[in-house]
VOPAKOL-824634 format. One record per residue (C-alpha): residue in three letters; x, y, z. Coordinates in pm, whole numbers, plus 50000, padded with zeros to 5 digits. Example, Ala and Ser with C-alpha at 12.3 -4.5 7.8 and 13.67 -1.06 7.14 Angstrom:
ALA512304955050780;SER513674989450714;
//
This chain:
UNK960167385281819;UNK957577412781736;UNK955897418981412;UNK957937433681112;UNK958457469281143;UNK957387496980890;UNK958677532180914;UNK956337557280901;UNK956947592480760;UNK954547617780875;UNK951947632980669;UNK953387658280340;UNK951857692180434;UNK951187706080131;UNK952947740880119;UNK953287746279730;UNK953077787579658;UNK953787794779993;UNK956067824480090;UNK958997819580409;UNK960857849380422;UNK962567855680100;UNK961987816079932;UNK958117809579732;UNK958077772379695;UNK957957758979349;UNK957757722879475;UNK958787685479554;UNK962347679979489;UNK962157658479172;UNK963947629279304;UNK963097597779469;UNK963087602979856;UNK965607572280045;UNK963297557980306;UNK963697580180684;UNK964607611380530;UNK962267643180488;UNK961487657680159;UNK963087689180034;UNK961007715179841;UNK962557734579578;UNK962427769779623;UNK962977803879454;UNK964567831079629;UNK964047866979576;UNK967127873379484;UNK966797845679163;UNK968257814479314;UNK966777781279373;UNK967367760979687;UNK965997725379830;UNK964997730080156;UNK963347705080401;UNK959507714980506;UNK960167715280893;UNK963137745180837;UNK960757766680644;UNK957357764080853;UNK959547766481211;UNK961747802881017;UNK965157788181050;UNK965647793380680;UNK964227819380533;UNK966127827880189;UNK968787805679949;UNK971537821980166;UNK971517858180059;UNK970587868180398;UNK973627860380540;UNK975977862480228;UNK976757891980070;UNK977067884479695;UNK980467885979625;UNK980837920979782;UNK983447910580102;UNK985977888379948;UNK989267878080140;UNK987847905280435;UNK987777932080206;UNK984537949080115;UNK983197961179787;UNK982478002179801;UNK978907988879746;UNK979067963880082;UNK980747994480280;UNK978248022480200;UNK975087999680299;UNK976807988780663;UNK977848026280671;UNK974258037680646;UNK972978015180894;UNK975648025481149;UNK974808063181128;UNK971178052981129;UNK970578027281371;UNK974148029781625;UNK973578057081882;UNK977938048981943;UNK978478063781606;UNK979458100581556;UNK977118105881286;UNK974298091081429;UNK973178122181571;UNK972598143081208;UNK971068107481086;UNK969298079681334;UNK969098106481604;UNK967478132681371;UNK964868107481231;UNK966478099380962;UNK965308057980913;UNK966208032780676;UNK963248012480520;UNK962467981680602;UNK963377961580240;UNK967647976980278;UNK967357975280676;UNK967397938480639;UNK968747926780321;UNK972257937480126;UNK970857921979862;UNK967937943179827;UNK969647970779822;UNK972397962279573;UNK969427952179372;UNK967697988279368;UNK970598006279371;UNK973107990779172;UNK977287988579206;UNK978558018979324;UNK980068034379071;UNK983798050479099;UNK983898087779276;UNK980688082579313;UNK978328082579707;UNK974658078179787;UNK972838110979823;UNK969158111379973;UNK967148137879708;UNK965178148380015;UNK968298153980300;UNK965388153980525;UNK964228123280344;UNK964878085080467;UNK966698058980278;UNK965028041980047;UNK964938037279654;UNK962398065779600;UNK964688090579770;UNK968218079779700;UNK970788083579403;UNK974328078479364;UNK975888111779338;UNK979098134679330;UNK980918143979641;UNK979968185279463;UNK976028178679422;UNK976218156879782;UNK977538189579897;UNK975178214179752;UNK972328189879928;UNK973448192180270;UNK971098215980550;UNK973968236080602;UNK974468248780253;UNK973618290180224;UNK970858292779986;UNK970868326879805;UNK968098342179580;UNK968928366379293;UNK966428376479047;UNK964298345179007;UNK967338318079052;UNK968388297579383;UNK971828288579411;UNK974188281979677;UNK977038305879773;UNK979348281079613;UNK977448280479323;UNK976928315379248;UNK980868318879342;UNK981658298979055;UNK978868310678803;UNK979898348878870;UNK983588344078920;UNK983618362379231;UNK985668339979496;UNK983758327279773;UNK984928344880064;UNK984538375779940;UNK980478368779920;UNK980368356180236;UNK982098388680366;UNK980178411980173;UNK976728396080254;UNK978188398780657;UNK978658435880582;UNK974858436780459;UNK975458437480138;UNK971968429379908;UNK972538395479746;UNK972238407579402;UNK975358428679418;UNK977248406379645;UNK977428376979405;UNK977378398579046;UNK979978429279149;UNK983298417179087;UNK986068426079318;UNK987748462779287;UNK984608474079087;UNK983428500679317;UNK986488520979535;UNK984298548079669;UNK984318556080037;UNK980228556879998;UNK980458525379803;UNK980558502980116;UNK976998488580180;UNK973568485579995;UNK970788480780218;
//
């Protein structure tokens, strides 16, 4: 019969304020460790929760936050998603899927995502909030990526003023859209949209209400 036998656990690496991914370790799990099995460091995740996690997982990547990388917060429940879960997988889909239809006036434009939403829900729900009712994200700058600098949640009217397609017009020192001035001068929208076709000056097409001027030489101000 040989000698007695004495398990030996490897040398502790010492990784104590050391970053993986999303998880800083705070330290040695506060319990005693049963003979054979690896210690677990506590950690704190970005997102505010602690986790034990053994040293090999963190220093080889295969766990890299508490969980929040994968979960999604509460936000798909039962397979239905939150109107804040929807609107971040939305924007990656029209940014980073050449299949969908809207990547081409998004990912195929250059419109990017940065790198802190690309890869984490819960970063995003973190600068951005809930979405609230009626409400969808609007990038300030539509030629602008996303990111928390240039995004806001927003009204389906002001999304709609911000889009590249809108017709600016200038009267007197103030920019408005057609739709805009339409509803500031009480003159319907078509009928600016015709009258600025016909060469109308922009002044008079959004300020002269309909019927005003009759006269056969009353037709077009150029």
């Amino acid at each position: 019969m040989g000698g007695p036998f004495f398990f030996c656990m490897p040398k502790l690496i010492e990784i104590t304020g050391q970053r993986f991914g999303r998880l800083i370790v705070i330290g040695l799990e506060p319990i005693r460790i049963p003979p054979g099995r690896q210690p677990k460091w506590m950690c704190l995740c970005e997102c505010g929760a602690t986790t034990f996690v053994e040293s090999s997982m963190l220093r080889r990547g295969r766990t890299r936050s508490c969980g929040c990388l994968k979960r999604t917060h509460g936000h798909t429940v039962g397979g239905m998603m939150s109107g804040t879960y929807r609107t971040w997988r939305d924007m990656l889909g029209r940014c980073c899927d050449p299949k969908r239809k809207e990547f081409e006036r998004y990912g195929g434009r250059g419109i990017s995502i940065c790198d802190r939403w690309r890869s984490s829900f819960a970063d995003f729900l973190a600068d951005m909030g809930e979405k609230p009712p009626g409400l969808t994200i609007e990038r300030i700058n539509n030629n602008g990526n996303y990111c928390k600098e240039n995004c806001r949640w927003a009204t389906v009217a002001e999304q709609n003023r911000n889009q590249r397609r809108n017709h600016w017009i200038l009267v007197g020192n103030e920019t408005k859209t057609l739709t805009d001035w339409s509803i500031d001068r009480g003159v319907p929208r078509s009928t600016i949209h015709k009258r600025l076709a016909k060469g109308w000056l922009p002044d008079r097409a959004v300020t002269e209400r309909p019927g005003t001027c009759r006269a056969k030489n009353c037709k077009v101000m150029s």
